[in-house]
Structure formats: C-alpha cells, structure tokens
Biopython code that builds the backbone (N, CA, C, O; Angstrom):
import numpy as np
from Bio.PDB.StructureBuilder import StructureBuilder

atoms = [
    (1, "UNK", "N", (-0.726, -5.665, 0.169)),
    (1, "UNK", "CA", (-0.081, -5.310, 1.403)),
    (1, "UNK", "C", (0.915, -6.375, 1.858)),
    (1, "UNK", "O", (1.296, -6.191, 3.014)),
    (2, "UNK", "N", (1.455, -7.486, 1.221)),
    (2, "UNK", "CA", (2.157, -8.245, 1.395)),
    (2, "UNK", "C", (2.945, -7.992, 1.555)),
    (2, "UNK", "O", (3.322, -8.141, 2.717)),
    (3, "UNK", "N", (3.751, -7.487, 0.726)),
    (3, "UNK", "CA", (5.323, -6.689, 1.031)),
    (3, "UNK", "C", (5.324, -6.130, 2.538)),
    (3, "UNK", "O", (6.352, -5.951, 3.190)),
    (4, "UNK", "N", (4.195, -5.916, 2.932)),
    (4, "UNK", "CA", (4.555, -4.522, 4.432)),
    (4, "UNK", "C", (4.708, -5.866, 5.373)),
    (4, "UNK", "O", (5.716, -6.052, 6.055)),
    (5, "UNK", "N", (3.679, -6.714, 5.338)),
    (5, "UNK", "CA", (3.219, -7.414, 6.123)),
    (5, "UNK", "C", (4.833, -8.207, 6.682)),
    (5, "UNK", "O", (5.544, -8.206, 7.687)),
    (6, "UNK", "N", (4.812, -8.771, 5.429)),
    (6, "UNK", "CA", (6.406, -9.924, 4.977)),
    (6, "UNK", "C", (8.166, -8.876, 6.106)),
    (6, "UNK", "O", (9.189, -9.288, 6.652)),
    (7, "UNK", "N", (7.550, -7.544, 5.894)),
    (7, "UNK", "CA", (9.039, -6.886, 6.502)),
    (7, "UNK", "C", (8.320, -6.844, 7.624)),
    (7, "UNK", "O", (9.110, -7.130, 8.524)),
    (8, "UNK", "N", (7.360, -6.666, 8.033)),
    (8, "UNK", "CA", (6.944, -6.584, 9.686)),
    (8, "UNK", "C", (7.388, -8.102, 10.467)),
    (8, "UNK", "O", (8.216, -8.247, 11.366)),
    (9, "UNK", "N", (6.381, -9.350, 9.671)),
    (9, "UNK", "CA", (7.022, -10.239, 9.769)),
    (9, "UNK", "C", (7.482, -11.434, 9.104)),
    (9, "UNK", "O", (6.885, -12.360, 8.555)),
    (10, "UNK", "N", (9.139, -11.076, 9.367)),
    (10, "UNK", "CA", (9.991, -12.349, 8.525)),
    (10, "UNK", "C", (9.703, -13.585, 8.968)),
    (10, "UNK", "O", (10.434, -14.425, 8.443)),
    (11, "UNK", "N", (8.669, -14.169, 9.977)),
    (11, "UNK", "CA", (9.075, -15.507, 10.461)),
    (11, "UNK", "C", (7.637, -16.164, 9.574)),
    (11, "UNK", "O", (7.330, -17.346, 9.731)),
    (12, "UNK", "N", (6.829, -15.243, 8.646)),
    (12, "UNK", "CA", (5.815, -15.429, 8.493)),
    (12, "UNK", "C", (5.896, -16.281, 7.215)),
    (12, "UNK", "O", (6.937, -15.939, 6.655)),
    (13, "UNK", "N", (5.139, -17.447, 6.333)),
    (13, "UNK", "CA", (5.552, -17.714, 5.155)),
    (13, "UNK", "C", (5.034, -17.036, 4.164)),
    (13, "UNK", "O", (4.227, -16.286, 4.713)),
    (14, "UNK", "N", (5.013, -16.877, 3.235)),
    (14, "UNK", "CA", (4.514, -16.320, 1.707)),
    (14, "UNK", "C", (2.918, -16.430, 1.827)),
    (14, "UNK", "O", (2.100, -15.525, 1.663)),
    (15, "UNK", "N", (2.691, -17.744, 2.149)),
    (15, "UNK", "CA", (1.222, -18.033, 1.681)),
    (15, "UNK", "C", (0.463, -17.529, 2.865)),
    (15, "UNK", "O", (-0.767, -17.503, 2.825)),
    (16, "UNK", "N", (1.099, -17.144, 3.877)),
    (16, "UNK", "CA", (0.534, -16.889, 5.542)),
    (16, "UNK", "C", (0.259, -15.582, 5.136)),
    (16, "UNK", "O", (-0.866, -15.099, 5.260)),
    (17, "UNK", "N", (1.218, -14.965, 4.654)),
    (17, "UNK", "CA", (1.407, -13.415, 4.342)),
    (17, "UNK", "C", (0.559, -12.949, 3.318)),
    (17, "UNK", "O", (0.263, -11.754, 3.317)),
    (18, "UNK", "N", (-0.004, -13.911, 2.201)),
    (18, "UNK", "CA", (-0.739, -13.539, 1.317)),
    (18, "UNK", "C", (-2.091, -13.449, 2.026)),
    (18, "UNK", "O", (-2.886, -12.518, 2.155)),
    (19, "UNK", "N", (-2.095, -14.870, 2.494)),
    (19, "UNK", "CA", (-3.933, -14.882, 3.457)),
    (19, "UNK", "C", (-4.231, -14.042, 3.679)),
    (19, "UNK", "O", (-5.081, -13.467, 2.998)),
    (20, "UNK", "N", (-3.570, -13.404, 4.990)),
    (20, "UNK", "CA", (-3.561, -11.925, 5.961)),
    (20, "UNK", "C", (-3.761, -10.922, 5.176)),
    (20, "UNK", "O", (-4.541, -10.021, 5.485)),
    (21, "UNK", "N", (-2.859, -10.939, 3.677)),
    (21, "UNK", "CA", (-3.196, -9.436, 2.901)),
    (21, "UNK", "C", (-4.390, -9.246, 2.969)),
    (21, "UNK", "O", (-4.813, -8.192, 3.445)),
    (22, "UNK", "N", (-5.357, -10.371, 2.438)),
    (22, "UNK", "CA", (-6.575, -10.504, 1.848)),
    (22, "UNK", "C", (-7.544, -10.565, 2.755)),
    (22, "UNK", "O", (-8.741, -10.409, 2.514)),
    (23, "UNK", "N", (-7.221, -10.715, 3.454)),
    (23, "UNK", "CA", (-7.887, -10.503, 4.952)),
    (23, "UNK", "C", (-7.866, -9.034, 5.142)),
    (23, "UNK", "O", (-8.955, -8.459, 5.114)),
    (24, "UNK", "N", (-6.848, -8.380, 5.320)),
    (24, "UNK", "CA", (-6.731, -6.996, 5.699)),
    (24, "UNK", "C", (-7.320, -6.216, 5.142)),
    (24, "UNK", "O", (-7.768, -5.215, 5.702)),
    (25, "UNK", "N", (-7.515, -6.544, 3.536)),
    (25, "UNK", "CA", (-7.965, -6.000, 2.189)),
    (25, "UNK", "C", (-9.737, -5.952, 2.328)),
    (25, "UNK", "O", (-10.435, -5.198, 1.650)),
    (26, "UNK", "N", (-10.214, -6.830, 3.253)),
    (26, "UNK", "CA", (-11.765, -6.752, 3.005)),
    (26, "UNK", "C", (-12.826, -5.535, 3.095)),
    (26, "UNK", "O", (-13.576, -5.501, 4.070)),
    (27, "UNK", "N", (-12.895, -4.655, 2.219)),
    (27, "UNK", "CA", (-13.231, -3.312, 2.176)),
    (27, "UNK", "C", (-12.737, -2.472, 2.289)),
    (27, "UNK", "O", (-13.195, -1.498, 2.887)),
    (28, "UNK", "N", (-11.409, -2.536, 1.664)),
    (28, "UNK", "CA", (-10.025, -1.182, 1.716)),
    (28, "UNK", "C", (-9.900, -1.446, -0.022)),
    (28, "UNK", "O", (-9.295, -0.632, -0.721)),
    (29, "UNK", "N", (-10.454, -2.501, -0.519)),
    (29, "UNK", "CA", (-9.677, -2.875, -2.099)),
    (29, "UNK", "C", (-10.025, -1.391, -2.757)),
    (29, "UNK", "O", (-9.166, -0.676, -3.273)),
    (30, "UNK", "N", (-11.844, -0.951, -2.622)),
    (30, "UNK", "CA", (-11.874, 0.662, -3.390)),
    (30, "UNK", "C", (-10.794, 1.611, -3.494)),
    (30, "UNK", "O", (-10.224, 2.204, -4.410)),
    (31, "UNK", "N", (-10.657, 1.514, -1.492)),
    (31, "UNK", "CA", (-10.015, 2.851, -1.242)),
    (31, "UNK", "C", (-8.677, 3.078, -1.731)),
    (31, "UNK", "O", (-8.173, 4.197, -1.833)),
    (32, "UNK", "N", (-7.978, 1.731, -2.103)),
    (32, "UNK", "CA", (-6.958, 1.782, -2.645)),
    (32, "UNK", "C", (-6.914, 2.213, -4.217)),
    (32, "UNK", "O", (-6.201, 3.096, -4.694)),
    (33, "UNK", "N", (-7.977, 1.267, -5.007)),
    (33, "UNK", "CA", (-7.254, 1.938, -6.189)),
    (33, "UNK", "C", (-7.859, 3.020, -6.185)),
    (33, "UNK", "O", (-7.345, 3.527, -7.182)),
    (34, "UNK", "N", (-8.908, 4.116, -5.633)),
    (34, "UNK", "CA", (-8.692, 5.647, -5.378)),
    (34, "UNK", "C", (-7.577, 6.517, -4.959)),
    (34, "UNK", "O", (-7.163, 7.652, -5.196)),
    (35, "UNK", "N", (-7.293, 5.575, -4.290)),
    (35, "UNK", "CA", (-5.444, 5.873, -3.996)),
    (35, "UNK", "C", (-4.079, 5.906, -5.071)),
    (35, "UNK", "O", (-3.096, 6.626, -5.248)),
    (36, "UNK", "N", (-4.586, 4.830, -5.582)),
    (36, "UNK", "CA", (-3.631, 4.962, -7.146)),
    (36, "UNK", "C", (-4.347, 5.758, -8.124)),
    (36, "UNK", "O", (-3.689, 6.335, -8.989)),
    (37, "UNK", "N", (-5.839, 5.884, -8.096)),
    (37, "UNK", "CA", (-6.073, 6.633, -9.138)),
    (37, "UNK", "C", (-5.654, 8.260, -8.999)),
    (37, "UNK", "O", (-5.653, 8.965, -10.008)),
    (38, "UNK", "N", (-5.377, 8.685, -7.970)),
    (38, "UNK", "CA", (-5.521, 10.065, -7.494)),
    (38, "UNK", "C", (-3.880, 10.560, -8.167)),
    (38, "UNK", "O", (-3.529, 11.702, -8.468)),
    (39, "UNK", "N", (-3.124, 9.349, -8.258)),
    (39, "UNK", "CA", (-1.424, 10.084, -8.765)),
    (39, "UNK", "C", (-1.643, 9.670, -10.086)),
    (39, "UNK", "O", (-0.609, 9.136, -10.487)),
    (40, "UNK", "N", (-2.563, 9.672, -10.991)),
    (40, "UNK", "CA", (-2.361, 9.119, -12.370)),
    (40, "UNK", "C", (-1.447, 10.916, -13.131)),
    (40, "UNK", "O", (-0.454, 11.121, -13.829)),
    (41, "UNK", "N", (-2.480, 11.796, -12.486)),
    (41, "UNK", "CA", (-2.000, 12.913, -12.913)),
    (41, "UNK", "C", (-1.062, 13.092, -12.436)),
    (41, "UNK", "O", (-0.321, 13.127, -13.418)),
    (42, "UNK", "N", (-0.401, 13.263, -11.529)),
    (42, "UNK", "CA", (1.330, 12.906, -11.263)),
    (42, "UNK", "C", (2.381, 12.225, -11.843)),
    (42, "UNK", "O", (3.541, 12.578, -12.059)),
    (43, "UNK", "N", (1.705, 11.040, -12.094)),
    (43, "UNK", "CA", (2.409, 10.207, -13.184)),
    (43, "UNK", "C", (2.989, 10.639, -14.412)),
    (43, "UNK", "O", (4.132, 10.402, -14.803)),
    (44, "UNK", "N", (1.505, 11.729, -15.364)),
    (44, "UNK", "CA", (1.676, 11.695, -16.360)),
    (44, "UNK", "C", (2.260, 13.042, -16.480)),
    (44, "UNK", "O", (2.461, 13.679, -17.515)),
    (45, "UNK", "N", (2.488, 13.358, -15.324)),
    (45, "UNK", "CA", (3.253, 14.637, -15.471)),
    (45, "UNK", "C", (4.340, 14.745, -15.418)),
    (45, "UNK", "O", (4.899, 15.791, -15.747)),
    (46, "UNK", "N", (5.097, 13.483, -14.901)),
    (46, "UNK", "CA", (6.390, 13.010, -14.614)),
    (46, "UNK", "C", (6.588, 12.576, -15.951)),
    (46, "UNK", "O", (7.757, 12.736, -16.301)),
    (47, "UNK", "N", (5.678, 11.966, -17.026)),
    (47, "UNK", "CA", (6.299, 11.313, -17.795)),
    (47, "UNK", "C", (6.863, 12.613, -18.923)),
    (47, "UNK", "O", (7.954, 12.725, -19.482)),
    (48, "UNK", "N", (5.492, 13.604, -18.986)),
    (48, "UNK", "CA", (6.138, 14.988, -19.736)),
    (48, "UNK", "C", (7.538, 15.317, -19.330)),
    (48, "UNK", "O", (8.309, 15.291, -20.290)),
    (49, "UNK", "N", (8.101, 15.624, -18.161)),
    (49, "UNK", "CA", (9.310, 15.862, -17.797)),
    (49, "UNK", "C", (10.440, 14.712, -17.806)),
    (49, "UNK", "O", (11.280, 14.515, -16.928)),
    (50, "UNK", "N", (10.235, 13.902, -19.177)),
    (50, "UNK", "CA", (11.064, 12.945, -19.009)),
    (50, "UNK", "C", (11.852, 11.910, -17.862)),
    (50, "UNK", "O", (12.896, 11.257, -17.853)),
    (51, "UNK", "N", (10.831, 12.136, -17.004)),
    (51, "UNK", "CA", (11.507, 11.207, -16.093)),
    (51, "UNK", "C", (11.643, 11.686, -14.991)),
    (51, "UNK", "O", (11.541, 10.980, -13.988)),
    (52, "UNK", "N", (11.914, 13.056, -14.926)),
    (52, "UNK", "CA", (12.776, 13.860, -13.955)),
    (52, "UNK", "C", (11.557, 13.614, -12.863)),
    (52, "UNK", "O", (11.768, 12.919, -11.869)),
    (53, "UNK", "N", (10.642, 14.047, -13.038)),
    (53, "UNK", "CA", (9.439, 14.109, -11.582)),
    (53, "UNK", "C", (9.459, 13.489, -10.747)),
    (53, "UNK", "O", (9.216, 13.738, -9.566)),
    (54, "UNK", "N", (10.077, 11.585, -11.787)),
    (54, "UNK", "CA", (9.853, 10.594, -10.756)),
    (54, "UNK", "C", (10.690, 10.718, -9.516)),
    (54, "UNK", "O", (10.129, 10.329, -8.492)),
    (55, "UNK", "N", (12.179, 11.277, -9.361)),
    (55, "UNK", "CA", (12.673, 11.509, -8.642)),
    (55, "UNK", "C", (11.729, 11.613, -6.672)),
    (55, "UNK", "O", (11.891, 11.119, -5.556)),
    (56, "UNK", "N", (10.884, 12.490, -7.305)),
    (56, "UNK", "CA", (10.251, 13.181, -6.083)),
    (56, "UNK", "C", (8.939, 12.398, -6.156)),
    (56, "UNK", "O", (8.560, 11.935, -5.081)),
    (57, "UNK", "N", (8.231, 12.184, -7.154)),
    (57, "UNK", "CA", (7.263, 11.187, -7.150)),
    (57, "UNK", "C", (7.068, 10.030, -6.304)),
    (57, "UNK", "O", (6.224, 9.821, -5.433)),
    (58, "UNK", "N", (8.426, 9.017, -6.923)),
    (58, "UNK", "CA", (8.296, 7.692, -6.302)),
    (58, "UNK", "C", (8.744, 7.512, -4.605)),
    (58, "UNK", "O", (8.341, 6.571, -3.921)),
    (59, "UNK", "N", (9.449, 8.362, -4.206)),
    (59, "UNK", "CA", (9.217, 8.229, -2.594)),
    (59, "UNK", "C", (7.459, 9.207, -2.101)),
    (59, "UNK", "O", (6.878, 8.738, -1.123)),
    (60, "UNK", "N", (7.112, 9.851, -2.469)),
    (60, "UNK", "CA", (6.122, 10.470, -2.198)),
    (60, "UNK", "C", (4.736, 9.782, -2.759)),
    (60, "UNK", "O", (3.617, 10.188, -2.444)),
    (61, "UNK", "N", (4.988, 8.680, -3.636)),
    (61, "UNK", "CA", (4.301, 7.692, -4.008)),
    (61, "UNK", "C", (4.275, 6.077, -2.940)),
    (61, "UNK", "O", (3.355, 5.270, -3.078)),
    (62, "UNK", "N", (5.432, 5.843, -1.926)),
    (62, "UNK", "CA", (5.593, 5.054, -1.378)),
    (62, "UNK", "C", (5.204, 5.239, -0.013)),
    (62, "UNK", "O", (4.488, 4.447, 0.599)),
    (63, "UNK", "N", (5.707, 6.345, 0.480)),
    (63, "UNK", "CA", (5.346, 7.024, 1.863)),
    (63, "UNK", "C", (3.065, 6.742, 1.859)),
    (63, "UNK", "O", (2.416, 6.249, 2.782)),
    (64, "UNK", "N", (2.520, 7.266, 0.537)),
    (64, "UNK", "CA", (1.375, 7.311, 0.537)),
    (64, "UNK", "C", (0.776, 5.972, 0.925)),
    (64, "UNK", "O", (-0.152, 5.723, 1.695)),
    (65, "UNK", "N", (1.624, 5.088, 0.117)),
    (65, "UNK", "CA", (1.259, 3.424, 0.192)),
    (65, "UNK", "C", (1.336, 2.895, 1.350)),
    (65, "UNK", "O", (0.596, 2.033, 1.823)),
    (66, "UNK", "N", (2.645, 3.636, 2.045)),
    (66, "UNK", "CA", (2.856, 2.870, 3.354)),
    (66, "UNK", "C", (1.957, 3.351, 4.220)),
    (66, "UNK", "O", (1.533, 2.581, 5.083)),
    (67, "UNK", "N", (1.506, 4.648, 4.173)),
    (67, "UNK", "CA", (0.502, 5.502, 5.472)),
    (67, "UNK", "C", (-0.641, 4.198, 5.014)),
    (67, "UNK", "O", (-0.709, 3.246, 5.791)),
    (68, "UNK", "N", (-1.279, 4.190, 4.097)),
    (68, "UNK", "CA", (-2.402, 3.214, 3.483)),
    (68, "UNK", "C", (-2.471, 2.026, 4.577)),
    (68, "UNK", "O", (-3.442, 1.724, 5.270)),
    (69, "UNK", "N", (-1.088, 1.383, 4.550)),
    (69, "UNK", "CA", (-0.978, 0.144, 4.645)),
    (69, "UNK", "C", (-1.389, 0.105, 6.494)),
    (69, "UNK", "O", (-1.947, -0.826, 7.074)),
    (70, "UNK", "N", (-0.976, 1.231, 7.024)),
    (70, "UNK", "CA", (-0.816, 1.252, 8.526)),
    (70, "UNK", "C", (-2.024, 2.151, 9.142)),
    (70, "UNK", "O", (-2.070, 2.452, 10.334)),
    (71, "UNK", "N", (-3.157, 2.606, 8.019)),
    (71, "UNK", "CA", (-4.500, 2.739, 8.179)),
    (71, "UNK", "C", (-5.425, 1.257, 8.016)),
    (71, "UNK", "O", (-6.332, 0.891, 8.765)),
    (72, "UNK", "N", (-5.087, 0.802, 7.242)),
    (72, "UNK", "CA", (-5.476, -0.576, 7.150)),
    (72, "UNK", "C", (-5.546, -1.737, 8.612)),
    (72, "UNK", "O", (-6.456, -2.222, 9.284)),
    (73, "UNK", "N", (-4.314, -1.804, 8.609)),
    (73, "UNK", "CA", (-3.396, -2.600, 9.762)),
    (73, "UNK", "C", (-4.196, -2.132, 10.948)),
    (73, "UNK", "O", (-4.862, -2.917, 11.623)),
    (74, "UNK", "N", (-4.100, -0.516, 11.253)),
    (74, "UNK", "CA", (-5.024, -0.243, 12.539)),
    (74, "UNK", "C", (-6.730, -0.587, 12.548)),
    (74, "UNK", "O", (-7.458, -0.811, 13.515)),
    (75, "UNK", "N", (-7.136, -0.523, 10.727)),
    (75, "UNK", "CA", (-8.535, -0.308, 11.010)),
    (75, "UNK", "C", (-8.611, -2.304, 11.414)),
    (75, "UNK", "O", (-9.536, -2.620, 12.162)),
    (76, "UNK", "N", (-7.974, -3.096, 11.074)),
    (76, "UNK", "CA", (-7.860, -4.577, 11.132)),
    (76, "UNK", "C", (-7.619, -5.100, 12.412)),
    (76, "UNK", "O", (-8.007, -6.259, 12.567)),
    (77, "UNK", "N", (-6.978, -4.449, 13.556)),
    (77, "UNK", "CA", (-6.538, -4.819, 14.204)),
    (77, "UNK", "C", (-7.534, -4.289, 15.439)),
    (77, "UNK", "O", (-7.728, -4.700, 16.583)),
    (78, "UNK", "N", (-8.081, -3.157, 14.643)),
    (78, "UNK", "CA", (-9.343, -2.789, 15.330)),
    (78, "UNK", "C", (-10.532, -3.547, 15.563)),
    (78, "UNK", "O", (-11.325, -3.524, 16.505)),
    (79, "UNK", "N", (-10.499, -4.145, 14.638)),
    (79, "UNK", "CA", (-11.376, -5.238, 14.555)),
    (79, "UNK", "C", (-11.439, -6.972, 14.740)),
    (79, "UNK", "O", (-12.211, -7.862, 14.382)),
    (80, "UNK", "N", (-10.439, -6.906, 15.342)),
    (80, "UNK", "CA", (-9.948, -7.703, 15.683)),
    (80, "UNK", "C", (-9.439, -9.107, 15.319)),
    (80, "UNK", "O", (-9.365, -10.173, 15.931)),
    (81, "UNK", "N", (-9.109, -8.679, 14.045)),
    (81, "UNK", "CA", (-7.980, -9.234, 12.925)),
    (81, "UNK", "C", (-6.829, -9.649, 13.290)),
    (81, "UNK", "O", (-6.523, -10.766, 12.873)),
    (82, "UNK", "N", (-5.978, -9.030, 14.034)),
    (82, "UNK", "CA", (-4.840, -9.160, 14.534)),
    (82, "UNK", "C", (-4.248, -10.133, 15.877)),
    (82, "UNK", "O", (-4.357, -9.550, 16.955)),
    (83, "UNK", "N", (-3.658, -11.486, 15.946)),
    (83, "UNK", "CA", (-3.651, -11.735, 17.219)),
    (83, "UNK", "C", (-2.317, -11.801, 18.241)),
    (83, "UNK", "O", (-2.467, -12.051, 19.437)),
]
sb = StructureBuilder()
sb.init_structure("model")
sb.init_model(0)
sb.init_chain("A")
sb.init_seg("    ")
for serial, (resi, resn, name, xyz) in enumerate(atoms, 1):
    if name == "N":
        sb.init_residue(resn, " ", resi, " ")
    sb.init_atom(name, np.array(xyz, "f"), 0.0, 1.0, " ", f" {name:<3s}", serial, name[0])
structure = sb.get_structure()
C-alpha cells in the first residue's frame, strides 16, 4: 500500500511510508492475495486474447486495488492507526 500512501502523502519519507504500509497491512495481508488470486482467471484470459483483455483488465485491476487500499485505510483509522 505504499504507493497509495506516498500520493496521499508527499511530505512523508519512503521509510515512513513503508512502516505505515505494514502497519496498515496487519491482518489484510490474506485478504489481499485473495484479491489477486480472484483475477488469475482474468489474467489468463487476457493472455489467450493476446493482450487485447488487458486493455480493460488493467484499469479494472487498479480501481480493485485502490477500493482495497481505502477499505484498509478506513478499517486502520478505525482503529486508531491514523493520527
């Protein structure tokens, strides 16, 4: 979740931003790669169509990541992770 964290905030450093991932991450790590595991068949269906799928795939693959990231963020902040 670094990447989300890092564009939310720029004033933050790398290693600040990594902490926090891992922080955020404490019992979401499953739900995620269930999350990647669930488009494998998407993937490989994109790869039959030479490529073409990814078109529609990879934003519909990112949008998923980002909802993830801002279920996370709320369940963290819920808990009072966030200051």
């Amino acid at each position: 979740m670094t990447p989300y964290i890092l564009d939310e905030n720029p004033e933050l450093g790398a290693s600040e931003a990594i902490h926090r991932s891992r922080m955020m991450m404490k019992n979401h790590k499953f739900d995620l790669f269930w999350l990647y595991l669930s488009f494998i068949g998407w993937f490989l269906l994109c790869c039959i169509t030479c490529g073409i799928g990814f078109l529609w795939l990879t934003p519909y693959f990112n949008t998923a990541k980002a909802s993830f990231y801002e279920e996370v963020k709320a369940d963290y902040a819920l808990n009072g992770g966030l200051d």
